[in-house]
N, C-alpha and C positions, 0 to 999 in steps of 0.2 A: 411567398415573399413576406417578410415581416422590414416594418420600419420602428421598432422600437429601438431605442436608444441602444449603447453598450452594445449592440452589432453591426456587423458590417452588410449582413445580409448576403456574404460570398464567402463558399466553396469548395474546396477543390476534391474532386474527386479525379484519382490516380488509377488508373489501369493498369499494373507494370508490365503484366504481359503484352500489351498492345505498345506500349511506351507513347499513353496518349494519357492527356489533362485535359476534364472540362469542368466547367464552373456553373454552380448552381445559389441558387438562394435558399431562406430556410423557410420552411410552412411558419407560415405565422402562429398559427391554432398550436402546431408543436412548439415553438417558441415560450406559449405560454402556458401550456400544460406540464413541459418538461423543464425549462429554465435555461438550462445551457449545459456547456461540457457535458460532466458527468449523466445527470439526465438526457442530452439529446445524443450524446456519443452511445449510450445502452439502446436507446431508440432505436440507430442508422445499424448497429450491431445486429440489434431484433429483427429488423426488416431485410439483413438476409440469411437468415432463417438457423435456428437452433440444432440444425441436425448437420452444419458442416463439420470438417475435418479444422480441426483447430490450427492442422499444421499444414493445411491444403491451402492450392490458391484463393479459392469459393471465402476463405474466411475473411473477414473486415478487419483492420486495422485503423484507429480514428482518433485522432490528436485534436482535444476539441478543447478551447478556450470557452468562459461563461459572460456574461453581462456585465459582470464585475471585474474580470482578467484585463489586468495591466492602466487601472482607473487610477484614479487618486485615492481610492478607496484603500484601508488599514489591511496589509500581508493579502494584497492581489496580486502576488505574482505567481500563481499554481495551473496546470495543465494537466487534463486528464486524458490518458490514453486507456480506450475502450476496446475489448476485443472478447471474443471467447478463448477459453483459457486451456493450454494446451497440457494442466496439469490434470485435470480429469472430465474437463470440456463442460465447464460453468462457465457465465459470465463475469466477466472483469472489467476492471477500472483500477488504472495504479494512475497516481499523481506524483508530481517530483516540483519542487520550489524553483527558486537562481530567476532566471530570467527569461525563458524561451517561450513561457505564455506569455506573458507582455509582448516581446519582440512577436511576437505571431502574431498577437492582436495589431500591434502598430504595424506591421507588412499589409495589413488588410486580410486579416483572414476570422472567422471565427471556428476554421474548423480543417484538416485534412485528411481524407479519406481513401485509405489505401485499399486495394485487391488487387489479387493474379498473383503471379511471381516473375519477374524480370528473369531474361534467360543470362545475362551476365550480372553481378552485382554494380547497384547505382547507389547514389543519394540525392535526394530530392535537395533542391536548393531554392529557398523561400525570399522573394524579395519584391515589394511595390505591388502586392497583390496579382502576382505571379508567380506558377511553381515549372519548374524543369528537372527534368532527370536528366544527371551527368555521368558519368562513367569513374565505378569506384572501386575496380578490377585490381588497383595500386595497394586498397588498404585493407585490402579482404586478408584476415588472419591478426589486423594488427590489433595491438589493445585502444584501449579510447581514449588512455592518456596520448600516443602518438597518432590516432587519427585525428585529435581535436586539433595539433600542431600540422599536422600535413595540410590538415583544408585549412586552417587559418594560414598559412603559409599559400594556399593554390589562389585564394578570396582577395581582393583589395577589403578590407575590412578587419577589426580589431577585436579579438575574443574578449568577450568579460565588459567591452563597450558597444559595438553596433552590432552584434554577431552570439549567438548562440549557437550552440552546435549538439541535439540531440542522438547520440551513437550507440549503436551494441560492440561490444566486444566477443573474445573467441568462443565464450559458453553461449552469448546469443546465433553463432554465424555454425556451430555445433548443436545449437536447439538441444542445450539443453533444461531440463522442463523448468526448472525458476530463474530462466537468463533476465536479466533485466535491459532497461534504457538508462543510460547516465548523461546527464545532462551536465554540464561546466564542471567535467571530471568527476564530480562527486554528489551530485544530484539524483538521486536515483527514484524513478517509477520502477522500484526493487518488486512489487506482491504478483504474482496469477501468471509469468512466465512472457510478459509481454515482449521481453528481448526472443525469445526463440521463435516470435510469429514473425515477428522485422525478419531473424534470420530464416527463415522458412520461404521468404520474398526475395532473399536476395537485397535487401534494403541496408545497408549497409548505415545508414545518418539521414538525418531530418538536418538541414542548414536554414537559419532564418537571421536575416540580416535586414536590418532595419532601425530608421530614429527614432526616437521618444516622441509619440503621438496618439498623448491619453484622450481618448473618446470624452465628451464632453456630455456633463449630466442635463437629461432631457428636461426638466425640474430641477434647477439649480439650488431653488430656496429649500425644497425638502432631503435633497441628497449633502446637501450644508448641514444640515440638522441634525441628520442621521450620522454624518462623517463624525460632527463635534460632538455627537454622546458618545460614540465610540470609541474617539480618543482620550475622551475624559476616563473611561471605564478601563480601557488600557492602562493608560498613565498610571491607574490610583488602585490597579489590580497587584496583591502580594506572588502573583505569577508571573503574568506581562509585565511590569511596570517597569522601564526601562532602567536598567543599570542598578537594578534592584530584587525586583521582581528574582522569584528562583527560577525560571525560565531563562531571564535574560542574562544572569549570572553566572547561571552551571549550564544552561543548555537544557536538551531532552533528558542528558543523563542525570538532573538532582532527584529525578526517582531513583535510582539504582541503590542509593542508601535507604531510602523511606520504603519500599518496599522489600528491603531485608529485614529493616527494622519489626516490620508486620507481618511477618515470617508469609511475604507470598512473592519472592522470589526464586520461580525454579530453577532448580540445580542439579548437574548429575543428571541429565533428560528426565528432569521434572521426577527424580526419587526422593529426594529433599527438598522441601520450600524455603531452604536459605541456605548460606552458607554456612552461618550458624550449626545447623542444626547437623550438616557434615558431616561438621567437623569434631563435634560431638560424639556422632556415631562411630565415624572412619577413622577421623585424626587429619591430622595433616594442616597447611597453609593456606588453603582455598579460603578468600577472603573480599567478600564485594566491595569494601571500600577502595580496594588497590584500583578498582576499576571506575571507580564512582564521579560523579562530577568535579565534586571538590575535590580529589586526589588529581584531576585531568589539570585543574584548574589552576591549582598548586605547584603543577612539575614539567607538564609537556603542554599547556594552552602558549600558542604564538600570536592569533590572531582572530578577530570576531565577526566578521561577514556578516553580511543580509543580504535579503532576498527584494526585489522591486515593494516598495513603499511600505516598508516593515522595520517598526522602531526599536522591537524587540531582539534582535540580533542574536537569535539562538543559539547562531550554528557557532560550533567552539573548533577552529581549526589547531593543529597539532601539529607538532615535530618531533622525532624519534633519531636518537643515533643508535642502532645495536647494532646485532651481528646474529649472521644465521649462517648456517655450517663453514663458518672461518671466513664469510662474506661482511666484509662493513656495509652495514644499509641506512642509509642517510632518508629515512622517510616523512614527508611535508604533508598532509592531507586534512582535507574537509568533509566531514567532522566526524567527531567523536560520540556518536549517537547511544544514547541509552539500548534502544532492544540489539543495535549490533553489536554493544558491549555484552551486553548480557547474552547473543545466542552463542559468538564465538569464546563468549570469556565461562561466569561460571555456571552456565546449561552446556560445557563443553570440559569443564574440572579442570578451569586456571584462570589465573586473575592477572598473570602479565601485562600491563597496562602495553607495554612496548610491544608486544607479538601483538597483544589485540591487537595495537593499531595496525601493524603490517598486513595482518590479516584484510582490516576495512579497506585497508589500501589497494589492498590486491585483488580482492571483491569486486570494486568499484572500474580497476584496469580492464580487468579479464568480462567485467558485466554481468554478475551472477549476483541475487538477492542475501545480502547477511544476513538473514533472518534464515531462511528456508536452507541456506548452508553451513550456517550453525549448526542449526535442529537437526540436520540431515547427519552433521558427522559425531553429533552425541547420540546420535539414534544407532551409528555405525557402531561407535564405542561398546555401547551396550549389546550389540550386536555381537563383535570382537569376541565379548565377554563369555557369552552365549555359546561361541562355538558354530557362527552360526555362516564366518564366510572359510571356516576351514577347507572347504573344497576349490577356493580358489588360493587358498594359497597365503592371502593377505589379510590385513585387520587395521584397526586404527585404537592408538589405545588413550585412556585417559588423560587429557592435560598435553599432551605431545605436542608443543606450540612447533617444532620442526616439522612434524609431519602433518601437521594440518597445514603449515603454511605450504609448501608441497603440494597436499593434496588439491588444494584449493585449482591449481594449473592443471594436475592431473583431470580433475573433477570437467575443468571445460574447454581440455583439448579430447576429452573422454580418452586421454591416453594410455591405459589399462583396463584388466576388468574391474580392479573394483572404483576407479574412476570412472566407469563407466557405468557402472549399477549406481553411482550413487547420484551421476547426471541426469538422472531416472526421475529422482527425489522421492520421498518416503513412499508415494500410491506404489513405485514400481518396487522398489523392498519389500513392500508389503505381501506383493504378488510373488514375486522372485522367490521371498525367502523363508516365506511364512513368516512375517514381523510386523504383524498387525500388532502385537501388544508390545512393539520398542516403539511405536511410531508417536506423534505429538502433531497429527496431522487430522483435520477435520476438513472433507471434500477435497483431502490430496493436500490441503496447501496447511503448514506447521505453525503452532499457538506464537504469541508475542510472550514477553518478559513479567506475566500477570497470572498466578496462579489462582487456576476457576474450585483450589477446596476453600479458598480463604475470601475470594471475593466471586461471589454468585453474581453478581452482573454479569462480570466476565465469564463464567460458564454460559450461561445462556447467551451471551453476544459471541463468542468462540462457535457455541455449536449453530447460530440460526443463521450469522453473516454467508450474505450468497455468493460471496467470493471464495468460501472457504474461511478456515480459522484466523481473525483480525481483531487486532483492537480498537481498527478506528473505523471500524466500520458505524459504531455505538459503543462511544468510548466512555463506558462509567465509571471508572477509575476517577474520572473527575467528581464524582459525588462521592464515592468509595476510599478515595483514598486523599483530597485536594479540599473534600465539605463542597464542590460548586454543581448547582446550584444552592445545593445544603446540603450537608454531611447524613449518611447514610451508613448505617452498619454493615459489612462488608459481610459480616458471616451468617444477614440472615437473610436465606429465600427467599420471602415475602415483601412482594410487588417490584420484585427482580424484573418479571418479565414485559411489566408494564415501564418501568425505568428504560429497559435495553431502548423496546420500541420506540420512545421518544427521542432518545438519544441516536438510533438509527435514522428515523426521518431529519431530525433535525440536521446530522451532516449530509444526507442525502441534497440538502438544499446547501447547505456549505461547498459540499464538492458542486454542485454545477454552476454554483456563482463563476467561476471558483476562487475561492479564498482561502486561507488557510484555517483549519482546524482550531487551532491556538486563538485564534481571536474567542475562539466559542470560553475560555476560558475568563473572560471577564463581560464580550457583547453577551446578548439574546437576542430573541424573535426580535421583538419590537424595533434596535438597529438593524437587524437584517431589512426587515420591512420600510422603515424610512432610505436606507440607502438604494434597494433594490426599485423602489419608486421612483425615487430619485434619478437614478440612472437609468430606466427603461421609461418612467413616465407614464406606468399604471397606475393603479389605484387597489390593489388587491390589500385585502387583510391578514392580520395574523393567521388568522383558520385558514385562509384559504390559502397562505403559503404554505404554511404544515401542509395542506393536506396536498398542494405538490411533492411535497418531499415524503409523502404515505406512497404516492400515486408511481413516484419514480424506484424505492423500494420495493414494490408490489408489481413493477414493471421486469424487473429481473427477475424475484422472485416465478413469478409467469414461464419468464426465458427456462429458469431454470427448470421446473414443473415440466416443460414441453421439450426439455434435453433428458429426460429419464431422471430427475431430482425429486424426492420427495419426503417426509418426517423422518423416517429411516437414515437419511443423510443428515438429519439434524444432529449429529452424535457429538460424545466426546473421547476419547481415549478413554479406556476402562480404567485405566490405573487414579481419575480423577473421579469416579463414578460412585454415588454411594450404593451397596447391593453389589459391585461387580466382583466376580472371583478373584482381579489381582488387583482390586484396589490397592493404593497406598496412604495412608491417610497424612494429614500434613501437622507437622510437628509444631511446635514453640506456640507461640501466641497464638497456632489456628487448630494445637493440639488436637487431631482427632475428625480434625472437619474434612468433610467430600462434598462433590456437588452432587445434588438434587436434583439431577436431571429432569425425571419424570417431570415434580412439580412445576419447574421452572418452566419447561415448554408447554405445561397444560394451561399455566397462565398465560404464556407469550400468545400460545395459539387464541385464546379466547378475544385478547386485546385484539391481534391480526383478525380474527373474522377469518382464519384459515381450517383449512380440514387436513388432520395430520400431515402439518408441512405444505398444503396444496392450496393456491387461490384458489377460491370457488366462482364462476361462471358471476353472480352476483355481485360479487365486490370488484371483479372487475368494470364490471357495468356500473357503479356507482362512483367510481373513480375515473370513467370517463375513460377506460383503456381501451380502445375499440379497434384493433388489428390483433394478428393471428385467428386460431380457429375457438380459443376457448381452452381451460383444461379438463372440460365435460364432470366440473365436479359442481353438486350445488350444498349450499350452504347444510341441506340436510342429510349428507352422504358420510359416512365415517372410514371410507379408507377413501386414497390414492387410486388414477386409473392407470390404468393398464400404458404400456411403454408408449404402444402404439395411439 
């Protein structure tokens, strides 16, 4: 049991096979070794046990708010859902913004814990620190735009005011491997396939209905302190700074120009690092601005949304009138996200601003990651190209905004074969078709909109992330490409892999507040720590927050290690690699550059105190990780053990 501030100290743990709910507290000692969400959600994941069926009943499912979720504190409204990952059976954590961590915090929860699989499909219905499964037989097939409308319609209660409604749609309820969670239509815990484990349970929606009843800071005069630097730092940031800031102006998407500009925009499944550079070679109209913030901002922006007590307003919502094969489509959606633009648009060879949208649109409906369905259908493309789905028949070819839009329904009603190889996602291409060298996938799961020949951070954070390949896992594009903390040369190596690691712990403690990422872009340590105090009512230090956020890293990492993971998984796609036979080296301003892999990881490892990719028996011990058996490696062993 813990009584620190910012929790509630309850539970729920969900049996669906039994269709029973009981309530627990949280260790205390875990409370403050892991933090919350993110951290204690890998925990309750770890404890039952690395070697389940991702898609089996045995596996955990675990919606877990942080100490900081739904406070007064700056962009708390995030939720981390924790599970092992059904794309190559790592550990996961995907978050999504809107409102449903708050709303779960003020039900009284800091956390739901799902297992089994229900023998008809349910939804859990969240309300006054009580959960009940209902019967959700009605909405099995439907998308999540019409399931959010069905329950808000069955609920006395008002979507978007007391009422959050977490759902998978038909690529989650089809499992297929990158389904996601969508939250308030367009919210998505998009990365690791977390919708296909809901559908694997028969879980059809997480519903949480509840007032606005922000937890109250245990330490009022230091969480006051904390709060006022951080607003000041927001306010006066040329990212955050409301109604100013590039952030709050273009949204995610004011990279989408700045990283063409520094030619490390992949294009073409990452054959080109812009679209420049194309267009140059090939010819043609592929052109990143058409998709870029300012062009979103300029032509199709309607409206500016936020998230629970976030001044920065990112999210850029849109409207579209086109037409798709002789069909008028009137589409309204939130939002128009940089790496969605960039996987569906040109890592897919078109800049359509209007199909993209339709695209995110349709992602968001059906519940399937735009990132990993980009990647996946310019991995097809090249594929196409190849010759290489000739034996079925089908292909998918460059730029085809009709048939990708198409494909996207085919892909997760898995309504053919090659919707159906491709609801696989790259691991199972790879297998399938011998397309390990189309693929843009590191532990199964597909790179973001950062190309690792031009910016070595990003290599090294692509290949070490335990989720698979992420950019926010240790997101250094902020020093790489934004100067914050200080600008950092993008194309050299050196102290890459000590950068990644700090940037990895550091959102490690971000995610289990949880907050959002973005604040990291003007706070530091130091407001974390006065807020975090503040609202829990400890007294820890800078270090000794970090090294929560080493401990909570190195707590997956572990998972992973003990699910057959090891330096060998630390990879990149060859075509980024320098030394590999089919590199591709990257054009214009990074003319020539590849990543350095070796070096990169031989520094990461030395910073980690790891042995090729593995914790060693010691640093667990010194981190205070004291459950499973060990991964019998010690500091002075130089390979990986054995599976067993």
């Amino acid at each position: 049991m813990t009584d620190l501030g910012g929790f509630h100290d309850h539970v729920a743990r969900i049996d669906l096979s039994e269709g029973e709910v009981n309530y627990e507290g949280i260790d205390d000692e875990d409370a403050k070794k892991y933090i919350g969400a993110r951290g204690l959600g890998v925990k309750y994941v770890f404890e039952q046990g690395p070697d389940v069926d991702p898609l089996g009943p045995d596996n955990l499912i675990a919606f877990m708010n942080g100490p900081l979720t739904g406070t007064q504190t700056t962009m708390s409204g995030r939720i981390a859902v924790c599970t092992k990952s059904p794309i190559r059976g790592q550990v996961t954590d995907s978050h999504h913004g809107g409102w449903s961590g708050a709303r779960l915090k003020w039900a009284g929860f800091d956390g739901l814990l799902f297992e089994g699989k229900a023998e008809e499909p349910v939804y859990a219905y969240v309300e006054d620190g009580e959960v009940e499964l209902r019967d959700a037989s009605h909405l099995w097939g439907s998308g999540v735009h019409e399931t959010v409308e069905t329950v808000e319609d069955e609920i006395d209660g008002q979507y978007g005011k007391n009422l959050s409604i977490m759902a998978i749609g038909p690529g989650g309820e089809n499992q297929v491997r990158y389904a996601c969670i969508v939250n308030e239509d367009d919210r998505a815990s998009g990365r690791g396939g977390t919708g296909a484990v809901m559908g694997s349970k028969n879980l059809k929606a997480v519903v949480v209905k509840s007032q606005t009843r922000m937890p109250k800071p245990a330490d009022q005069e230091t969480f006051r302190e904390g709060h006022k630097q951080a607003m000041q730092l927001i306010q006066e940031s040329d990212v955050t700074g409301p109604n100013k800031g590039g952030l709050s102006v273009y949204g995610t998407n004011v990279l989408m120009n700045l990283t063409e500009e520094m030619d490390g925009l992949p294009t073409k499944n990452a054959k080109y690092t812009s679209t420049r550079s194309m267009r140059e070679s090939e010819g043609g109209d592929l052109d990143a601005e058409l998709v870029s913030g300012e062009h979103v901002r300029e032509n199709i922006l309607v409206d500016e949304p936020t998230c629970h007590s976030c001044p920065v307003a990112c999210k850029k919502e849109v409207e579209v009138q086109t037409q798709h094969k002789g069909e008028e489509l009137n589409v309204r959606m939130e939002s128009f996200e940089y790496e969605s633009g960039w996987a569906l648009g040109p890592n897919s060879g078109q800049t359509d601003a209007e199909a993209t949208t339709v695209m995110i649109d349709r992602c968001n409906d059906l519940g399937i990651d735009t990132i990993d369905a980009g990647n996946t259908m310019a991995m097809a493309m090249e594929m196409t190209d190849e010759g290489k789905f000739d034996d079925i028949g089908d292909g998918l070819d460059w730029g085809d905004t009709e048939t990708m839009i198409d494909m996207l329904g085919r892909i997760a009603h898995r309504s053919d074969d090659l919707g159906d190889h491709l609801a696989g996602g790259p691991a199972h291409l790879e297998d399938e078709f011998d397309a390990e060298g189309n693929s843009l996938a590191v532990k199964g799961q597909t790179m973001a909109a950062y190309d690792p020949r031009c910016m070595k951070g990003m290599a090294i954070g692509y290949a070490t992330s335990n989720r698979g390949a992420c950019h926010l896992r240790g997101y250094t594009p902020a020093a790489e490409i934004l100067g914050i903390p200080e600008q950092v040369d993008p194309h050299d190596p050196e102290g890459k892999g000590e950068l990644c690691a700090l940037f990895q712990d550091l959102h490690a403690i971000s995610d289990s507040f949880d907050i959002c990422k973005f604040n990291a872009f003007a706070e530091g340590i130091e407001e974390y720590v006065l807020q975090y105090n503040g609202m829990t009512g400890r007294d820890v230090t800078e270090e000794e927050l970090m090294e929560a956020g080493e401990r909570i890293y190195n707590l997956e990492r572990y998972y992973n290690n003990l699910a057959g993971f090891d330096g060998a998984d630390d990879d990149l796609p060859g075509r980024f690699v320098e030394g590999h036979e089919d590199a591709i080296p990257a054009q214009g301003g990074s003319e020539g550059q590849l990543a350095e892999l070796d070096q990169l990881k031989d520094e990461y490892y030395e910073v980690r105190e790891w042995v090729d990719g593995v914790v060693p028996d010691e640093k667990l011990d010194d981190l205070g990780i004291d459950i499973g058996p060990g991964t019998g490696v010690s500091a002075g062993d130089s390979a990986a053990p054995a599976d067993d």
